[in-house]
C-alpha positions as CSV (number, residue, x, y, z in Angstrom):
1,X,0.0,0.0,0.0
2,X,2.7,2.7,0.9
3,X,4.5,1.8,-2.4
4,X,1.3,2.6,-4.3
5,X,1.3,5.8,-2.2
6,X,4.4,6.9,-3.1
7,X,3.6,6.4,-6.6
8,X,0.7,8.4,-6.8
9,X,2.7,11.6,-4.6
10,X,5.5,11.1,-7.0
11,X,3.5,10.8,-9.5
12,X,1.6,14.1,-8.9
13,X,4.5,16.2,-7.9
14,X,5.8,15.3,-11.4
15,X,2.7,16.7,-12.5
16,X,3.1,19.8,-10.6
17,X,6.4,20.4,-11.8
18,X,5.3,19.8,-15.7
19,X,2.2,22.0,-14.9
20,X,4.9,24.8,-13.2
21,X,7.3,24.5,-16.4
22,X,4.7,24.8,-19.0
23,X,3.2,28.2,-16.9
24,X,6.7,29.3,-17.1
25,X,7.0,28.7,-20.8
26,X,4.2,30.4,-21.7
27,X,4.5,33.4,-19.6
28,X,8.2,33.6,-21.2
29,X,6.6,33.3,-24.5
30,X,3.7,35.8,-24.1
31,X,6.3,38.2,-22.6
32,X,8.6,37.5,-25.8
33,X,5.9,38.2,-28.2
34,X,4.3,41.2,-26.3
35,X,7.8,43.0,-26.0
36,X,8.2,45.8,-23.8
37,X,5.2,46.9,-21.6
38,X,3.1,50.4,-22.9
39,X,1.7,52.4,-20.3
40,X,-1.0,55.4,-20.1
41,X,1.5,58.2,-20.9
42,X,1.8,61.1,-18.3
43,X,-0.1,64.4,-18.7
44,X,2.6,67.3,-17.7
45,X,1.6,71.0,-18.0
46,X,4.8,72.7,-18.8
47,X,6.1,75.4,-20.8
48,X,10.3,76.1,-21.2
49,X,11.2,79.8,-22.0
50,X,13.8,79.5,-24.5
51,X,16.6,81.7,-23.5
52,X,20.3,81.7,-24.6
53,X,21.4,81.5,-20.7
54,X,18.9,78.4,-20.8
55,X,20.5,76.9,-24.0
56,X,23.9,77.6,-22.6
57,X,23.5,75.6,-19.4
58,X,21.6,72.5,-21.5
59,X,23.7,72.1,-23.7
60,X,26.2,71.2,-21.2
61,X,24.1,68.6,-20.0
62,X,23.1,67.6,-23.1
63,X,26.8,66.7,-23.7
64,X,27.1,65.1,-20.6
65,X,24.4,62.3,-20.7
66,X,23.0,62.6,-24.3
67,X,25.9,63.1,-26.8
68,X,27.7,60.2,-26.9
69,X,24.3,58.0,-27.7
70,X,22.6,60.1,-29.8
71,X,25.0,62.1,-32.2
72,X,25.3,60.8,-35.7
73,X,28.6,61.8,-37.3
74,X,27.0,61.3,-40.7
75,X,25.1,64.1,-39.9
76,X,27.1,65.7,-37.0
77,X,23.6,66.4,-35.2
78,X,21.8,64.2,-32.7
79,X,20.0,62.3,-35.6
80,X,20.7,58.7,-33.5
81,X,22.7,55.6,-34.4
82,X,23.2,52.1,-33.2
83,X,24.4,51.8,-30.0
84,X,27.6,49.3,-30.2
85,X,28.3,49.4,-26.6
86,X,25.0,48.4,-25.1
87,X,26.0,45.1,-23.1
88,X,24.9,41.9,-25.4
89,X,22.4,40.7,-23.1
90,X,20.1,43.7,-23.3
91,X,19.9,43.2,-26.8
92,X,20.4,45.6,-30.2
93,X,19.2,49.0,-29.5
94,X,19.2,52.2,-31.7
95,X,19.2,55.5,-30.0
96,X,16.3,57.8,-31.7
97,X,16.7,60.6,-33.4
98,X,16.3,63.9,-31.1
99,X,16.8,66.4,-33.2
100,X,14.0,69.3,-33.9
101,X,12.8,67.5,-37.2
102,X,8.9,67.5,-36.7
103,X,8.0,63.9,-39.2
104,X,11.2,61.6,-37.8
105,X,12.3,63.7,-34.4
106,X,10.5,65.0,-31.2
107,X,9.8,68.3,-33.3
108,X,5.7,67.9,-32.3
109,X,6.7,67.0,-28.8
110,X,5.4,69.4,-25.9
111,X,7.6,70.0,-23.0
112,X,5.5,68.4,-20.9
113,X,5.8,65.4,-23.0
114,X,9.9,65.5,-23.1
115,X,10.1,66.1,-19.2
116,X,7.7,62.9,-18.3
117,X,9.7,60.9,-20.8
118,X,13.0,62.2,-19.2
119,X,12.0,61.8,-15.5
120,X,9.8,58.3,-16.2
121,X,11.3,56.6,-19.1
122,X,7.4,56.7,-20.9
123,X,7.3,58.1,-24.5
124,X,4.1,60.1,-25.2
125,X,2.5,57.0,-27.4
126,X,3.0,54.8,-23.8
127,X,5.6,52.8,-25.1
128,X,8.6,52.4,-22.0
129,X,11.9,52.9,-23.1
130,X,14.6,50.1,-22.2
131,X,17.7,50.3,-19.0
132,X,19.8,51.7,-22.0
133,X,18.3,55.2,-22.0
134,X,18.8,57.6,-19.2
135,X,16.2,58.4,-16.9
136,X,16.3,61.8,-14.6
137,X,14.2,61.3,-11.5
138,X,16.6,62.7,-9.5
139,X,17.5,66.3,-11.9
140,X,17.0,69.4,-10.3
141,X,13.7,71.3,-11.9
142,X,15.8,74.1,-13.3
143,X,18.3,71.8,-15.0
144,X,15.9,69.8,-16.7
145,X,13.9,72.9,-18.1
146,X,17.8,74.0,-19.1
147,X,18.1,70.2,-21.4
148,X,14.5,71.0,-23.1
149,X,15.3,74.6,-23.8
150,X,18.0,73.0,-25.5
151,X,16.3,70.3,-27.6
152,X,14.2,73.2,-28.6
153,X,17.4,75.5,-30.0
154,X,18.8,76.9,-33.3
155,X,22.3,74.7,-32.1
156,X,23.0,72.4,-35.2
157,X,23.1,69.4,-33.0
158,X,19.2,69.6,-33.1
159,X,19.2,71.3,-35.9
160,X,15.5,69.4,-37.9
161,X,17.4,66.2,-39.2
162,X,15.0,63.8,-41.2
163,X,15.8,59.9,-40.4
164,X,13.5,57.8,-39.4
165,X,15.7,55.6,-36.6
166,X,14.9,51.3,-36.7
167,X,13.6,50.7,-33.4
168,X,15.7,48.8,-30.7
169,X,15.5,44.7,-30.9
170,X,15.4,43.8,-27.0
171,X,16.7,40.7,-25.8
172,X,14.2,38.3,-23.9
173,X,15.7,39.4,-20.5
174,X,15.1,42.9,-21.0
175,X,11.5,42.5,-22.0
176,X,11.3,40.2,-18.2
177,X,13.1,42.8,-16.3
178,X,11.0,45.5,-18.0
179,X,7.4,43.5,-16.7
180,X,9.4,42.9,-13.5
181,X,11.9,44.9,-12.6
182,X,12.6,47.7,-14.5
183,X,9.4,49.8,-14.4
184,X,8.4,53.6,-15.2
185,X,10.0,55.8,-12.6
186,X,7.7,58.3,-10.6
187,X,6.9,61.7,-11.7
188,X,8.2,63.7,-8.8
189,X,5.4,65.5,-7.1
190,X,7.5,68.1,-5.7
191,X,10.2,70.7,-6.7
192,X,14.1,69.2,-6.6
193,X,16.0,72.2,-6.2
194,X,19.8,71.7,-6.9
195,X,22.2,72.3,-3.8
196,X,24.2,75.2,-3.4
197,X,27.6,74.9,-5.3
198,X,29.0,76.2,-1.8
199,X,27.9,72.7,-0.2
200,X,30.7,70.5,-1.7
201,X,29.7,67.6,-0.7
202,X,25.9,68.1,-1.1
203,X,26.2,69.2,-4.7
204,X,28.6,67.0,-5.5
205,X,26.3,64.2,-4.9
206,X,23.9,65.6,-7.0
207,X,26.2,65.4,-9.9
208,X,26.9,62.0,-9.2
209,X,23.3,61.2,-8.8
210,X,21.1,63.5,-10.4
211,X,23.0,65.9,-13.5
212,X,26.2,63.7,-14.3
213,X,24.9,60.4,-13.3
214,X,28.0,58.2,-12.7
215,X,26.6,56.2,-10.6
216,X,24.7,53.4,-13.0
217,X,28.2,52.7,-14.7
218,X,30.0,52.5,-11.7
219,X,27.7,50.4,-9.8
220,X,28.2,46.5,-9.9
221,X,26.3,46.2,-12.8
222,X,23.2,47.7,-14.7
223,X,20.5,45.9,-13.7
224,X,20.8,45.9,-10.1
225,X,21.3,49.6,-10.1
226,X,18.5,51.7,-8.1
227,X,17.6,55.1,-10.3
228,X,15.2,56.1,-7.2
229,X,17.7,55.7,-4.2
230,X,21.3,55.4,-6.2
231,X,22.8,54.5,-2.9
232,X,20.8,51.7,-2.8
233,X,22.8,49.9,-6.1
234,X,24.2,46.5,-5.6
235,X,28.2,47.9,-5.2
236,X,27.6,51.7,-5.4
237,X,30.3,53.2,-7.2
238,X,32.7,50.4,-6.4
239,X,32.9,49.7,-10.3
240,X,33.4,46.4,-11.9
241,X,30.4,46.4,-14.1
242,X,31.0,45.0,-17.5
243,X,31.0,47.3,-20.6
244,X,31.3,46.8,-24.2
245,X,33.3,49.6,-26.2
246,X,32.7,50.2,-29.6
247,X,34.8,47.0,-31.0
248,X,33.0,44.5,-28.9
249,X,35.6,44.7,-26.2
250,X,34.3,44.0,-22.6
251,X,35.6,46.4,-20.3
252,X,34.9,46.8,-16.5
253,X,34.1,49.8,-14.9
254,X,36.7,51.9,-12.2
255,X,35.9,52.0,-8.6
256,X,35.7,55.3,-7.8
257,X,34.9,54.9,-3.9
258,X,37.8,56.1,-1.3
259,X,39.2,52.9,-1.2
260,X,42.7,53.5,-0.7
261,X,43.8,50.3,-2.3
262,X,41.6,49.5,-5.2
263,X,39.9,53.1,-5.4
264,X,40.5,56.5,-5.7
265,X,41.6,57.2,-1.8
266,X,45.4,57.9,-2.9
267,X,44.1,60.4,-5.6
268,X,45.1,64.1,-4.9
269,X,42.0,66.7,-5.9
270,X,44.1,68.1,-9.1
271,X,44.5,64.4,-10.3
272,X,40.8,63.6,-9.8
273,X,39.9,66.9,-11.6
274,X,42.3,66.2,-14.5
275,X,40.9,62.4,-15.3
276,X,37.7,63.8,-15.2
277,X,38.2,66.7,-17.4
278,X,40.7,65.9,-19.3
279,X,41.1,62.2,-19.4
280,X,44.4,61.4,-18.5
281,X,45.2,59.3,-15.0
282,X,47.8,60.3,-12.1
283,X,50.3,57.6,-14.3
284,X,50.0,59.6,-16.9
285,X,47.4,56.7,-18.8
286,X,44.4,57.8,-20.4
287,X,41.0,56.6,-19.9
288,X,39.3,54.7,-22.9
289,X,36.4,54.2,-23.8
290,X,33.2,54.1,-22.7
291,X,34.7,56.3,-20.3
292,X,35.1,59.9,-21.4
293,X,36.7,63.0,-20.1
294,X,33.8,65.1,-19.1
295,X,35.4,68.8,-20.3
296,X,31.8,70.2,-19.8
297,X,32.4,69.9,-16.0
298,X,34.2,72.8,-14.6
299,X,36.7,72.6,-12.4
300,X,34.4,73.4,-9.0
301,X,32.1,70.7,-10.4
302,X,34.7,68.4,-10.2
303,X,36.1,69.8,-7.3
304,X,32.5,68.7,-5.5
305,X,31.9,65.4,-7.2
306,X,35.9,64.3,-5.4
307,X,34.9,66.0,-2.1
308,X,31.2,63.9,-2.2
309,X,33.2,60.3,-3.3
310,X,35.2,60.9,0.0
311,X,32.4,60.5,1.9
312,X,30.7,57.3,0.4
313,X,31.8,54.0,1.9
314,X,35.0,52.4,0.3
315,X,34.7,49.2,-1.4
316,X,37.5,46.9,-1.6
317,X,36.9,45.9,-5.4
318,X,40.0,45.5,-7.8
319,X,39.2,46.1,-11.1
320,X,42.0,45.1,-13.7
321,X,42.7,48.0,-16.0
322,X,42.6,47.6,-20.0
323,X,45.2,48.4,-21.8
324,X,45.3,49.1,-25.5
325,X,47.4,46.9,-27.2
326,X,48.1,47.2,-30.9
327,X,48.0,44.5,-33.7
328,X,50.7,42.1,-34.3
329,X,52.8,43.4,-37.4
330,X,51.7,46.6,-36.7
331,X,53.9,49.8,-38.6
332,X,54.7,52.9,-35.8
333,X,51.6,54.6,-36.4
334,X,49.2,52.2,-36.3
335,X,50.9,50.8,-33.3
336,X,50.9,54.3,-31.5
337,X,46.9,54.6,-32.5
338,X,46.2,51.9,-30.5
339,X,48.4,51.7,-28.0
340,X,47.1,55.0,-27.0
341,X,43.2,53.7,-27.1
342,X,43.0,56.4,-29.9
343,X,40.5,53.5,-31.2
344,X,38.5,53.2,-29.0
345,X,36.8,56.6,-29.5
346,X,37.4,56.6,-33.1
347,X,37.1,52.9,-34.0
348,X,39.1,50.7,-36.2
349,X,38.7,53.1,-39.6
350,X,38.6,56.5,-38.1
351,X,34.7,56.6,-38.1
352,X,33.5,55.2,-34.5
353,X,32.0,57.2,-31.6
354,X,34.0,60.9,-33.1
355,X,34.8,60.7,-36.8
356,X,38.5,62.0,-37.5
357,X,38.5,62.3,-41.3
358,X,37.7,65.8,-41.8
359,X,41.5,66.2,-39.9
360,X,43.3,66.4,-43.5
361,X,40.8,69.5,-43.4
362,X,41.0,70.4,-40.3
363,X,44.5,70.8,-40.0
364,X,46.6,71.0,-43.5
365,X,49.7,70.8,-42.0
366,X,51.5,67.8,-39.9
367,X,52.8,70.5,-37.5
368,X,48.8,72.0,-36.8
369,X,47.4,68.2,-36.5
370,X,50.2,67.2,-33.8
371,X,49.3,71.0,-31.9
372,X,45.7,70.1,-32.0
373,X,46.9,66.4,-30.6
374,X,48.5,67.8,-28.1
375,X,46.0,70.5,-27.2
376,X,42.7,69.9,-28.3
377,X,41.0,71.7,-25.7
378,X,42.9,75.1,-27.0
379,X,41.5,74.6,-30.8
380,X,38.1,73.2,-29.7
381,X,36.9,74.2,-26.1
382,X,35.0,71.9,-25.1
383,X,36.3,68.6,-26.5
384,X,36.3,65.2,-25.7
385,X,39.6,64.5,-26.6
386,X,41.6,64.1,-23.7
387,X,44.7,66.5,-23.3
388,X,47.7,64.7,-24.8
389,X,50.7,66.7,-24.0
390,X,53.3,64.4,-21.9
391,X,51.4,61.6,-22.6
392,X,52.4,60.8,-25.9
393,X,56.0,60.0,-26.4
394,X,57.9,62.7,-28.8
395,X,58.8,60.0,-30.8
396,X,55.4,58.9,-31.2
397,X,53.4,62.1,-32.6
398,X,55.0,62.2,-36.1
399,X,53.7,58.5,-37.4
400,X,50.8,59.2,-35.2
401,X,49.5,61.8,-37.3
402,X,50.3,60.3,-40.4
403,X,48.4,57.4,-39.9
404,X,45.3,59.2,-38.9
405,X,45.6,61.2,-42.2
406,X,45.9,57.4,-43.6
407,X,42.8,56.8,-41.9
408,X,40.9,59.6,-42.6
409,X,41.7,59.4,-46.5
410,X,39.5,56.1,-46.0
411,X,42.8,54.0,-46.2
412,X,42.4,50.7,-43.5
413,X,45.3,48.5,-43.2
């Protein structure tokens, strides 16, 4: 009698199990097929005066988060583009065009529509957008109106560009984690007022968390990141989160907490301000990327965002550095070009995240490109290059500059 017993509870727990995977299946499937969730879209009465002192300030910020994921080189405007360094298991995705053009571009869109998408990651036709764009709960008012009054500007990045952008292909995970985990943020039902730039500390967390936004990279990883309570990410700015650059590279993010051993705790103030601004580490390295140098910072803004990363706990977290290598074979200037990480901004061909080969143009001379090399911040204020004086060996500029002139006469070794 217990044997037939057995048999039956066996039998039945089998059942439940079959019954439990086929639920599973299906819901996987239905999510699959239904893609990301639409919601009602938000209703936000708003109205951005346009002024130059507005357009000023948002285009700084527009820089900061928006640039690098939204400007098309074949257009040199914020037209959109595939996104190469979205980590593989999120998918494909294609940044949308943002420029003024009414048809393919947010031309028609009200300002109450851009600052509910901004703050809650919900387009006006419901549709949620994916962990890969950035969402501003935690911007200051004032700052936000500063990024729409730029949207809405005569600047040639948003110039009205016609092209009509794919849309993204998300992977199965992100379409889960967007039913379960990544939802639309709240529309703040207060003001957020910026801290006074006096505050150090204060403000300098609210670059970190609410205008700069390094926390998400610099977390553990991307989907355990909290864009409500930042402080509440799995390994808050400890680094290590894994990040593709533009050549399929996986890269791990810096720990920038005041560890003194794996993090930033040894850094003086004037080093911290020069990686951030200009790129180039107390070793005299230079970042690569998907990390930038952030020249739209000032120097008080970096000033605040090392006196705020004193204060959050260390983590212990070693993060192995990349280093560029170049290719076996390679002649002097190809090897310098890499070796330097110059690809990693400007891809294998000279056309990757900034296109080099209007250079020839640029600068006619070998003398003028190598200046610019040197200096970009003195010809073009403002610049993502990093600063390259004393980094790159004297010996080293001369075949440097000839191969990107190689490069940008659409010559690839």
């Amino acid at each position: 009698m217990g044997g037939i017993v057995g048999k039956r509870l066996l039998k039945s727990a089998f059942g439940i199990v079959v019954a439990l995977v086929v639920i599973v299946l299906g819901v996987l499937i239905y999510i699959d097929r239904s893609g990301i969730p639409h919601y009602p879209p938000g209703k936000v009465e708003l109205t951005v005066d346009v002024t130059p002192e507005r357009v000023e300030r948002g285009g700084h910020t527009v820089q900061l988060l928006c640039a690098a994921c939204h400007l098309d080189n074949a257009t040199a405007s914020l037209a959109g583009k595939p996104m190469l360094d979205v980590p593989a298991q999120f998918g494909s995705a294609h940044s949308a065009n943002i420029t003024r053009d009414p048809e393919t571009g947010i031309g028609t869109w009200t300002d109450g529509e851009l600052a509910y998408l901004l703050r809650t990651g919900v387009r006006r036709d419901g549709r949620y957008t994916p962990p890969w764009m950035v969402k501003l709960p935690n911007m200051a008012d004032e700052d936000l109106k500063d990024v729409i009054a730029y949207l809405r500007s005569d600047d040639p990045l948003v110039r009205p560009i016609k092209a009509k952008r794919p849309l993204s292909k998300p992977s199965l995970l992100t379409k889960v984690l967007s039913h379960v985990a990544f939802k639309p943020l709240p529309y703040p039902t207060a003001l957020i007022v910026a801290p006074d730039p006096s505050d150090k500390v204060a403000y300098g967390r609210y670059l970190v968390q609410g205008r700069a936004i390094c926390f998400p990279c610099h977390s553990a990883d991307f989907a355990t990141v909290d864009e409500l309570v930042p402080e509440r990410s799995v390994g808050y700015l400890g680094g290590g989160n894994a990040m593709p650059d533009l050549n399929g590279r996986i890269l791990k993010t810096a720990n920038i907490t005041p560890d003194p051993e794996t993090g930033i705790g040894k850094w003086s103030e004037d080093e911290f301000v020069r990686l951030l601004r200009f790129g180039v580490r107390p070793d005299l390295s230079v970042i690569v990327y998907p990390m930038m140098p952030f020249p739209e910072l000032t120097d008080d803004d970096a000033r605040a965002i090392y006196a705020y990363l004193h204060t959050v706990p260390p983590i212990k977290n070693a993060v192995a550095r990349t280093v560029a290598t170049a290719p076996a074979g390679a002649d002097a200037g190809r090897a310098a070009y890499y070796r330097y990480g110059c690809n990693g901004c400007h891809g294998d061909t000279g056309l990757g995240l900034f296109d080099l080969r209007k250079g020839a143009k640029d600068f006619p001379t070998d003398d003028e490109l190598i200046a610019y090399i040197r200096h970009p911040e003195v010809k073009k204020p403002g610049v993502k290059m990093p600063t390259w004086d004393g980094v790159i060996a004297e010996t080293d500029y001369a075949p440097l500059a000839a191969y990107a002139r190689q490069l940008g006469a659409g010559h690839f070794p």
